[in-house]
C-alpha positions as CSV (number, residue, x, y, z in Angstrom):
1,X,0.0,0.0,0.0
2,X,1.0,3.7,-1.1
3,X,0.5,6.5,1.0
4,X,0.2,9.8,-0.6
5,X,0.2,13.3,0.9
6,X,-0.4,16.8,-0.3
7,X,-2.7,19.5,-0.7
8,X,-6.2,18.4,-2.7
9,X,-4.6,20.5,-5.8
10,X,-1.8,18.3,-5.9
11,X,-3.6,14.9,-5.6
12,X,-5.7,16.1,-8.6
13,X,-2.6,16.8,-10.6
14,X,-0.7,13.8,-9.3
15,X,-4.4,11.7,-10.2
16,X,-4.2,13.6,-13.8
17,X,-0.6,12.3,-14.4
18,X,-1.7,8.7,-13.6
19,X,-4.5,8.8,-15.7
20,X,-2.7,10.5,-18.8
21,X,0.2,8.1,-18.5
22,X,-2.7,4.8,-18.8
23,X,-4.0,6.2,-22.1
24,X,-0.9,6.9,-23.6
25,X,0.0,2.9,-22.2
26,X,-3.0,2.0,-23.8
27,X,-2.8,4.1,-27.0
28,X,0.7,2.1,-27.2
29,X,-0.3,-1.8,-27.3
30,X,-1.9,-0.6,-30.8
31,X,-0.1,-0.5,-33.8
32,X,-0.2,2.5,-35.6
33,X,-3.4,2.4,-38.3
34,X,-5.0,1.2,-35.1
35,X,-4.5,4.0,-33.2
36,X,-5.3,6.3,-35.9
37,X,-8.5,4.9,-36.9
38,X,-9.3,4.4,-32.9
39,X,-8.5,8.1,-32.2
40,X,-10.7,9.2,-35.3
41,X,-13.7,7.3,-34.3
42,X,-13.6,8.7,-31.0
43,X,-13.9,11.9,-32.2
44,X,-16.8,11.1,-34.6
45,X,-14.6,12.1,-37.5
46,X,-14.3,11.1,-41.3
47,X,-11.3,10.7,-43.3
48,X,-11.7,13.8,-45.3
49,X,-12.2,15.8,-41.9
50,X,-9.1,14.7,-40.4
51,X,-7.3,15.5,-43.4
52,X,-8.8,19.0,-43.6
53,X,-8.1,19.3,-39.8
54,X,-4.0,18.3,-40.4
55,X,-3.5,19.7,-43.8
56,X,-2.7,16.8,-45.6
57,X,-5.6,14.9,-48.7
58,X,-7.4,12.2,-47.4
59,X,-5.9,9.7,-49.0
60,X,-2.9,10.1,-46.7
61,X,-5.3,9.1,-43.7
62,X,-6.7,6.1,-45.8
63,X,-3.0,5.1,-46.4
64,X,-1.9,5.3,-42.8
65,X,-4.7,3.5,-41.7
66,X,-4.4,0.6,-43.6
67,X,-0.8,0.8,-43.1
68,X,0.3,1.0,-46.7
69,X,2.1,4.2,-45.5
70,X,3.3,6.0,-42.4
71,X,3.1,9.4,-41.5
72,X,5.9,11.8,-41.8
73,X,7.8,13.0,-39.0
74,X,5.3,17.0,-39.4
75,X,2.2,14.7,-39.8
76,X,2.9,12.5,-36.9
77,X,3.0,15.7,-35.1
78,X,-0.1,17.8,-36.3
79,X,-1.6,14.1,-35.5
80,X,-0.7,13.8,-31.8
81,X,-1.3,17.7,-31.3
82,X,-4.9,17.1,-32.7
83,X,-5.7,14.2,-30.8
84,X,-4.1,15.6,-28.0
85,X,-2.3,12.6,-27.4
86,X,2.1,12.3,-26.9
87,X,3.9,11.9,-29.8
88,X,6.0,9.0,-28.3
89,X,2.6,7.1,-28.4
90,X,2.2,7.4,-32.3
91,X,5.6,8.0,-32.9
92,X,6.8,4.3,-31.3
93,X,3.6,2.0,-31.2
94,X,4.2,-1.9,-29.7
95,X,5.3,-2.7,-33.3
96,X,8.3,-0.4,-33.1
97,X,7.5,0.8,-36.8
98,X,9.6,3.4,-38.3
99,X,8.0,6.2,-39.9
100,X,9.2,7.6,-43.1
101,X,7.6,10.5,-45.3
102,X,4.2,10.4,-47.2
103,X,4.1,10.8,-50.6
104,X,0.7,11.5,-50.9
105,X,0.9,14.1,-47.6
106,X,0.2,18.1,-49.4
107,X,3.2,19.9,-49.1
């Protein structure tokens, strides 16, 4: 058992680390067209609305979900800062994938 002391503001933030640092474990175990397409759902979005959202054409986000390409390094992220997610946990999913430049990303 762990005994934690502090003022009630502090818990909270200490409580808000521990839950920020679960999702981003969770996010993790997925492989990366997983976690785009899990992210995008959650948010109610399409393809061509994410796109619009990161400034690339939706056939990027079809690509990277399927996993016939990955994301550049600026997509990856415009990805994580619109899902509000680290970039560590869609930069290095479980699969350890490397992510190399878009062709189909607008420049």
């Amino acid at each position: 058992m762990i005994y934690i002391s502090g003022t009630p503001e502090e818990l909270a933030v200490f409580i808000q680390l521990l839950t920020e640092s679960e999702r981003s474990r969770s996010r993790s175990n997925q492989s990366l067209p997983d976690q785009l397409i899990s992210e995008r759902r959650k948010k109610s979005m399409t393809q061509q609305q994410l796109a619009d959202a990161i400034g690339v054409c939706r056939s990027a986000i079809a690509n990277w979900e399927t996993g016939q390409q990955t994301p550049s390094t600026k997509a990856l992220i415009a990805l994580a800062n619109f899902f509000g997610c680290p970039l560590d946990a869609l930069a290095n999913p479980a699969t350890g994938t490397q992510h190399n430049d878009s062709e189909t990303e607008r420049r």
